[in-house]
PyMOL commands that place a pseudoatom at each C-alpha (Angstrom):
pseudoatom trace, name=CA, resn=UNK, resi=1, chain=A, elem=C, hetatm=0, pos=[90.528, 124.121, 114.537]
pseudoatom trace, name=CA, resn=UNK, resi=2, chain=A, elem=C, hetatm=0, pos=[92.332, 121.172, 115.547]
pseudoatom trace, name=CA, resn=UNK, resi=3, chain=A, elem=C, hetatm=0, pos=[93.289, 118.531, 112.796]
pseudoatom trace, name=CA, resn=UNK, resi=4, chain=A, elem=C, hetatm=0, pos=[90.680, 115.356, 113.585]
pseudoatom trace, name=CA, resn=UNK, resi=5, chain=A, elem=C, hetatm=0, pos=[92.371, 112.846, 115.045]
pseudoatom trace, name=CA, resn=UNK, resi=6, chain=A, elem=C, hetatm=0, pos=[93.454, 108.793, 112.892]
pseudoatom trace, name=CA, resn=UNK, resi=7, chain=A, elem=C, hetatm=0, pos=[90.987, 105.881, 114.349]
pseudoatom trace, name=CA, resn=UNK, resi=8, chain=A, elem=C, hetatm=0, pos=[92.784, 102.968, 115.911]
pseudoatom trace, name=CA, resn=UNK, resi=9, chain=A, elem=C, hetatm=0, pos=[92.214, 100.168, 114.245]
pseudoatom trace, name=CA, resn=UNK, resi=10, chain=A, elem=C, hetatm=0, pos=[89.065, 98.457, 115.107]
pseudoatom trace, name=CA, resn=UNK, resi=11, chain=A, elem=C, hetatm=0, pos=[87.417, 101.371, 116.861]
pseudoatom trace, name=CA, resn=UNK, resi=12, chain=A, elem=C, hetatm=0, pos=[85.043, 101.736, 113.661]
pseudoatom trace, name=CA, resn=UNK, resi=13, chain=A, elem=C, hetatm=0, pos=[82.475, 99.239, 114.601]
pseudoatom trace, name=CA, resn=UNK, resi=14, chain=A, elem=C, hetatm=0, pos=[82.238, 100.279, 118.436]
pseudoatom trace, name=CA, resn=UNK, resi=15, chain=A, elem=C, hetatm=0, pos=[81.617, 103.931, 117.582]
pseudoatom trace, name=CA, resn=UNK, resi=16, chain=A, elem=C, hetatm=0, pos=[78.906, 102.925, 114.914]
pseudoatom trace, name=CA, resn=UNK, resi=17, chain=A, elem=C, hetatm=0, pos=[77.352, 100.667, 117.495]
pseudoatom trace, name=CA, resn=UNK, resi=18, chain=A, elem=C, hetatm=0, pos=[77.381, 103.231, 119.511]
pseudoatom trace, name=CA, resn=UNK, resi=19, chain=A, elem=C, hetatm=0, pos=[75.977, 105.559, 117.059]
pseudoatom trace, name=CA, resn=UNK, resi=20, chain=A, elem=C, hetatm=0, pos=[72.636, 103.660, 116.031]
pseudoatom trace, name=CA, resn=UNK, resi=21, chain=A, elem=C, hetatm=0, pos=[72.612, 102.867, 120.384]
pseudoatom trace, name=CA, resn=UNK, resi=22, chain=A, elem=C, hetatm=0, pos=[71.467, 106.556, 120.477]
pseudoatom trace, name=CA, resn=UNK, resi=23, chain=A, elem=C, hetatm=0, pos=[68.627, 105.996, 117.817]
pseudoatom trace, name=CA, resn=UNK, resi=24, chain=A, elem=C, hetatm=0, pos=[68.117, 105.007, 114.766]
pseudoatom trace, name=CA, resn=UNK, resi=25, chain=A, elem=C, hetatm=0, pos=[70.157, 106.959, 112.082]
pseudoatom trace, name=CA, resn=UNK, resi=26, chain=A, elem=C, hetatm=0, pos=[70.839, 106.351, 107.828]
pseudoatom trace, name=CA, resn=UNK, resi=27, chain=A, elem=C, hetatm=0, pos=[74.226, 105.519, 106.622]
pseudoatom trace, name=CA, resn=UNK, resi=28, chain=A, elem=C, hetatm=0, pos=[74.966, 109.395, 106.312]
pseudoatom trace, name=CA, resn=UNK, resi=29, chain=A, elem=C, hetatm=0, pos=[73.231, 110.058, 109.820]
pseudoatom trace, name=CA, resn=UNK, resi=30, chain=A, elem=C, hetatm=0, pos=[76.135, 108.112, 111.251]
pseudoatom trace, name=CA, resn=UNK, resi=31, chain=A, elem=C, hetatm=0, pos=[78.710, 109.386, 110.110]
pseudoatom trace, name=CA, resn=UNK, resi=32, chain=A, elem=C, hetatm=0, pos=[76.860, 113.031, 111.499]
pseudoatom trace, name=CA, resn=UNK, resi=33, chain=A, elem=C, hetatm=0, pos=[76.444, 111.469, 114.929]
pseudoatom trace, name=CA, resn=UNK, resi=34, chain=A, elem=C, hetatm=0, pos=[80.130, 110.301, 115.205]
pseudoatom trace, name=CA, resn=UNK, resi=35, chain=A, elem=C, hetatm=0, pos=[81.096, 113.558, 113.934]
pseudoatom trace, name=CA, resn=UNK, resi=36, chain=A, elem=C, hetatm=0, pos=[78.523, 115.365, 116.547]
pseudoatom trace, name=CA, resn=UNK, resi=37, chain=A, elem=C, hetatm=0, pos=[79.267, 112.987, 119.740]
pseudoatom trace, name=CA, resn=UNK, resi=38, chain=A, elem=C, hetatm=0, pos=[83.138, 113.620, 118.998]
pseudoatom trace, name=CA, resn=UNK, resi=39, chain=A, elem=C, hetatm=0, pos=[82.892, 117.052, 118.918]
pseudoatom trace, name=CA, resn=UNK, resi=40, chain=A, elem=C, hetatm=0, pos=[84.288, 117.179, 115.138]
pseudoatom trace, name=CA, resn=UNK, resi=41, chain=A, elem=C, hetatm=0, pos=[87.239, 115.684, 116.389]
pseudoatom trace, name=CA, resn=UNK, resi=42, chain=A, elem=C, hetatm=0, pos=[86.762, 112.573, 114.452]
pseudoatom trace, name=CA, resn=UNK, resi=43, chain=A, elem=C, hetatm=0, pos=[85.466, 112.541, 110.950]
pseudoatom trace, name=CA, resn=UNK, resi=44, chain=A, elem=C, hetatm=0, pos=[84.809, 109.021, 109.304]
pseudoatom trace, name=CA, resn=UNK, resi=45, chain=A, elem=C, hetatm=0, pos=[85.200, 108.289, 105.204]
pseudoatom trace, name=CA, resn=UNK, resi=46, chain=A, elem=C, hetatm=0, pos=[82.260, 107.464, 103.587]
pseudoatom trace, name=CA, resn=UNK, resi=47, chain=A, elem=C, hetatm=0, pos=[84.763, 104.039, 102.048]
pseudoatom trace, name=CA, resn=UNK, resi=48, chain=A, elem=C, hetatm=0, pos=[84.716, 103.183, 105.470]
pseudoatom trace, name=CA, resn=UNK, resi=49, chain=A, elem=C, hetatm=0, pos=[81.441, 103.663, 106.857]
pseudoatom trace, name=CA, resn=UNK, resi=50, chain=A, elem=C, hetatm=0, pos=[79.651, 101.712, 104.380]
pseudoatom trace, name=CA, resn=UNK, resi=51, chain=A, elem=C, hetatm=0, pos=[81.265, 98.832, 103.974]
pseudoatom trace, name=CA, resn=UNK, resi=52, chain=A, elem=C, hetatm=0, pos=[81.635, 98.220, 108.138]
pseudoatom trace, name=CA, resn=UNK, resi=53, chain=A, elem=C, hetatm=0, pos=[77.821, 98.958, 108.555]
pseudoatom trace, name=CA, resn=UNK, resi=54, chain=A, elem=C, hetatm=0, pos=[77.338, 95.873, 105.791]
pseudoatom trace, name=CA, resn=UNK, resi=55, chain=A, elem=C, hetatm=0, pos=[79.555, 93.584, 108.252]
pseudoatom trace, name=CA, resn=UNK, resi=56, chain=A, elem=C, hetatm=0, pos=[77.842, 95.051, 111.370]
pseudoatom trace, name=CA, resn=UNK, resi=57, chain=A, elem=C, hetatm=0, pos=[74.495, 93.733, 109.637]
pseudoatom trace, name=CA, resn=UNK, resi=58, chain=A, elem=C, hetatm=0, pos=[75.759, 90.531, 107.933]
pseudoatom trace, name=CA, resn=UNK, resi=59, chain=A, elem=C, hetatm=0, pos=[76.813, 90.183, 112.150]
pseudoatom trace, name=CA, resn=UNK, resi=60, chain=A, elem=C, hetatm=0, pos=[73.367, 90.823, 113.634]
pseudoatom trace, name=CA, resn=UNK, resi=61, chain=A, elem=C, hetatm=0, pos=[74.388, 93.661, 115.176]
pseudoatom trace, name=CA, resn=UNK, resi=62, chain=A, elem=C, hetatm=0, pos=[72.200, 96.199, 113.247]
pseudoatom trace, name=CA, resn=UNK, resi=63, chain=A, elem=C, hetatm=0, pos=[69.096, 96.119, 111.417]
pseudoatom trace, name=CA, resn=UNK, resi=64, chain=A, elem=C, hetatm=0, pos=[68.262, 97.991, 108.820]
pseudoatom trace, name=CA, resn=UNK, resi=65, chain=A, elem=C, hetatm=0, pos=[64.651, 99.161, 107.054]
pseudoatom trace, name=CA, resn=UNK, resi=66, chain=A, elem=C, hetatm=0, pos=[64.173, 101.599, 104.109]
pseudoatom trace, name=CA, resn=UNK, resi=67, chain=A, elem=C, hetatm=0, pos=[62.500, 105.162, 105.133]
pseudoatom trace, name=CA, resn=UNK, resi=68, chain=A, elem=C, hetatm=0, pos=[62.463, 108.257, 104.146]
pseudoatom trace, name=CA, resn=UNK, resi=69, chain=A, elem=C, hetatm=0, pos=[65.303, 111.072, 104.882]
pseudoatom trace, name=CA, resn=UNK, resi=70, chain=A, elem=C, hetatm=0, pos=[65.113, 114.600, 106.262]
pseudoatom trace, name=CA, resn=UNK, resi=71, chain=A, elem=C, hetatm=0, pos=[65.508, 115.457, 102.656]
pseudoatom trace, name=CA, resn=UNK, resi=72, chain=A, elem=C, hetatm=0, pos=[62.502, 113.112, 101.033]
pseudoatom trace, name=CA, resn=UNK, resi=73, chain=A, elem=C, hetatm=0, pos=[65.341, 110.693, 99.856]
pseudoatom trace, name=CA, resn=UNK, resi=74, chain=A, elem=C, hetatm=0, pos=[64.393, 106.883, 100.302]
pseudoatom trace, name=CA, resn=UNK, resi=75, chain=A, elem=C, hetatm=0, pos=[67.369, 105.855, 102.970]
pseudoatom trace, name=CA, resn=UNK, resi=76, chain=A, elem=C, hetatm=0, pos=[68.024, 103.075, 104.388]
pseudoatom trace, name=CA, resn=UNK, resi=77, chain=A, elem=C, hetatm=0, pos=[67.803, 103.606, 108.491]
pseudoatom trace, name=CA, resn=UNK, resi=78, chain=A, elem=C, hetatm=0, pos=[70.305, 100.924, 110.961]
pseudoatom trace, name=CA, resn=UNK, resi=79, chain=A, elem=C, hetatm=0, pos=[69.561, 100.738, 114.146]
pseudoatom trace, name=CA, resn=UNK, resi=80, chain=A, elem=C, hetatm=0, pos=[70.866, 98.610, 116.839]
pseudoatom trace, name=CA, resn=UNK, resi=81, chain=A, elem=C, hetatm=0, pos=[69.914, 94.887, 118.003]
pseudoatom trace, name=CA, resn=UNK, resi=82, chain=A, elem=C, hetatm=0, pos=[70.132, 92.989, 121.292]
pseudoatom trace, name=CA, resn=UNK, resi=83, chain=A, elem=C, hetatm=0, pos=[72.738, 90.771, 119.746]
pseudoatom trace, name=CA, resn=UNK, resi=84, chain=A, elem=C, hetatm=0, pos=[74.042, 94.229, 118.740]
pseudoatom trace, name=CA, resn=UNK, resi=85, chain=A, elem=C, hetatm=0, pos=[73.641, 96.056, 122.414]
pseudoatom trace, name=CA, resn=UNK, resi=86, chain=A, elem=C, hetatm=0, pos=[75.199, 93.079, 124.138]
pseudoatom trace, name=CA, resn=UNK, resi=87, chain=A, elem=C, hetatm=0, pos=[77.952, 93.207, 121.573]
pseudoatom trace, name=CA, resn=UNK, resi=88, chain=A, elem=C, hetatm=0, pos=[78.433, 96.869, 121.944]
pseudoatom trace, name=CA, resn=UNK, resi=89, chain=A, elem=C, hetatm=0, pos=[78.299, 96.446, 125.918]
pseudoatom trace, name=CA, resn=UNK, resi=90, chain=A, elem=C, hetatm=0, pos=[81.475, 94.021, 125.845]
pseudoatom trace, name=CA, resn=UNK, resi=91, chain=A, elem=C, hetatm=0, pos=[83.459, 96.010, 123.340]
pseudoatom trace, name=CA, resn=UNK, resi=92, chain=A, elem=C, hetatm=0, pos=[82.941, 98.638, 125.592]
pseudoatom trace, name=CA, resn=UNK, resi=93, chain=A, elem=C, hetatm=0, pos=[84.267, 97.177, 128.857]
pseudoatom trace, name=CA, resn=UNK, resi=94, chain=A, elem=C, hetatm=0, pos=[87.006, 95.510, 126.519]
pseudoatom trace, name=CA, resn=UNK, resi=95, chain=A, elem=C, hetatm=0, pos=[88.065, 98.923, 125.370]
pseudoatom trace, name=CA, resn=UNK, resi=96, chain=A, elem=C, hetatm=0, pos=[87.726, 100.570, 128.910]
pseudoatom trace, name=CA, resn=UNK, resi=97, chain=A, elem=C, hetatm=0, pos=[89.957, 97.700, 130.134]
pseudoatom trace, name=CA, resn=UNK, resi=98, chain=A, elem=C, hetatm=0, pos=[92.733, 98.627, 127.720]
pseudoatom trace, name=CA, resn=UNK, resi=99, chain=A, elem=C, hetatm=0, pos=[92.497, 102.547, 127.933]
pseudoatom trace, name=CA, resn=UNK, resi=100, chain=A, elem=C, hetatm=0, pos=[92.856, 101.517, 131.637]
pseudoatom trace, name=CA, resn=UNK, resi=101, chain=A, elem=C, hetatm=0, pos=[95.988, 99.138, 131.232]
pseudoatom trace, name=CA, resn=UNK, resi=102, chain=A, elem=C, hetatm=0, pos=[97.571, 101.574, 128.693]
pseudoatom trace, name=CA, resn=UNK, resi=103, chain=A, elem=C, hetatm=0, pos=[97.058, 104.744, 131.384]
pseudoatom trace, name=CA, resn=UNK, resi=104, chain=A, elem=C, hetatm=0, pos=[99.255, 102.564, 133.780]
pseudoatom trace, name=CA, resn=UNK, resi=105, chain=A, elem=C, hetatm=0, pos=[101.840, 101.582, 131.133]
pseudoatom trace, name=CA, resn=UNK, resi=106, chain=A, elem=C, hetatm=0, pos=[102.444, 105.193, 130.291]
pseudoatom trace, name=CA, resn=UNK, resi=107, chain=A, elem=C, hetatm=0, pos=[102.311, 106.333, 133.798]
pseudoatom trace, name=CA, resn=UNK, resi=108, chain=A, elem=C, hetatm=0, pos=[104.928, 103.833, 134.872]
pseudoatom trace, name=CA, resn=UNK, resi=109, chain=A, elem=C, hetatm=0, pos=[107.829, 105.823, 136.547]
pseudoatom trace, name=CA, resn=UNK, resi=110, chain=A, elem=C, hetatm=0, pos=[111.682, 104.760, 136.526]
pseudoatom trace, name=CA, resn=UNK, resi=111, chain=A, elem=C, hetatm=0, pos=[111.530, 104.186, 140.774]
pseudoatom trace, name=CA, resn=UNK, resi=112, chain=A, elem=C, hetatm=0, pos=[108.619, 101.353, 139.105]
pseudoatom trace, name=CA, resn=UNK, resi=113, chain=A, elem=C, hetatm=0, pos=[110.104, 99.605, 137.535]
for i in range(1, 113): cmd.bond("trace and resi %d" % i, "trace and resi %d" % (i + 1))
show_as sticks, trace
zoom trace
């Protein structure tokens, strides 16, 4: 099995957005769904999670309600907002643009430049 793989810095957010985009999920649901939509090839700390899903929220991002777990444990479920979706929508295209502009850096040739 493959070692999982560092987050760049201020990837967190976007993949938690993207996370509670799929459906509302508790704190340790998230960190499940990253883990599932990754294919295990990203695994996020529980120091981490926590404290970005209390900025996502303090943003407007995410909502959250207390429920009940899988495992009859009160939980507190996030899920996503419209200020949240439209957020998640432009960090999207932001981070397509740079994966984009990156590609073409690294695939510059010598003749290029």
């Amino acid at each position: 099995m493959a070692k999982p793989i560092d987050l760049l810095q201020g990837t967190l957010d976007m993949l938690i957005l993207k996370a509670v985009s799929l459906g509302p999920l508790h704190g340790y649901g998230v960190l499940l769904r990253i883990q599932q939509i990754s294919k295990d090839r990203l695994e996020i700390q529980q120091g981490s999670l926590y404290p970005a899903l209390y900025r996502l929220e303090h943003q407007g991002w995410i909502a959250s309600e207390w429920g009940e777990s899988e495992n009859k444990r009160k939980a507190k479920y996030y899920r996503l907002t419209a200020a949240g979706k439209r957020r998640f929508q432009a960090e999207t295209e932001k981070w397509n643009r740079m994966a984009d502009m990156i590609a073409g850096i690294l695939n510059t040739t010598p003749e290029e430049v």
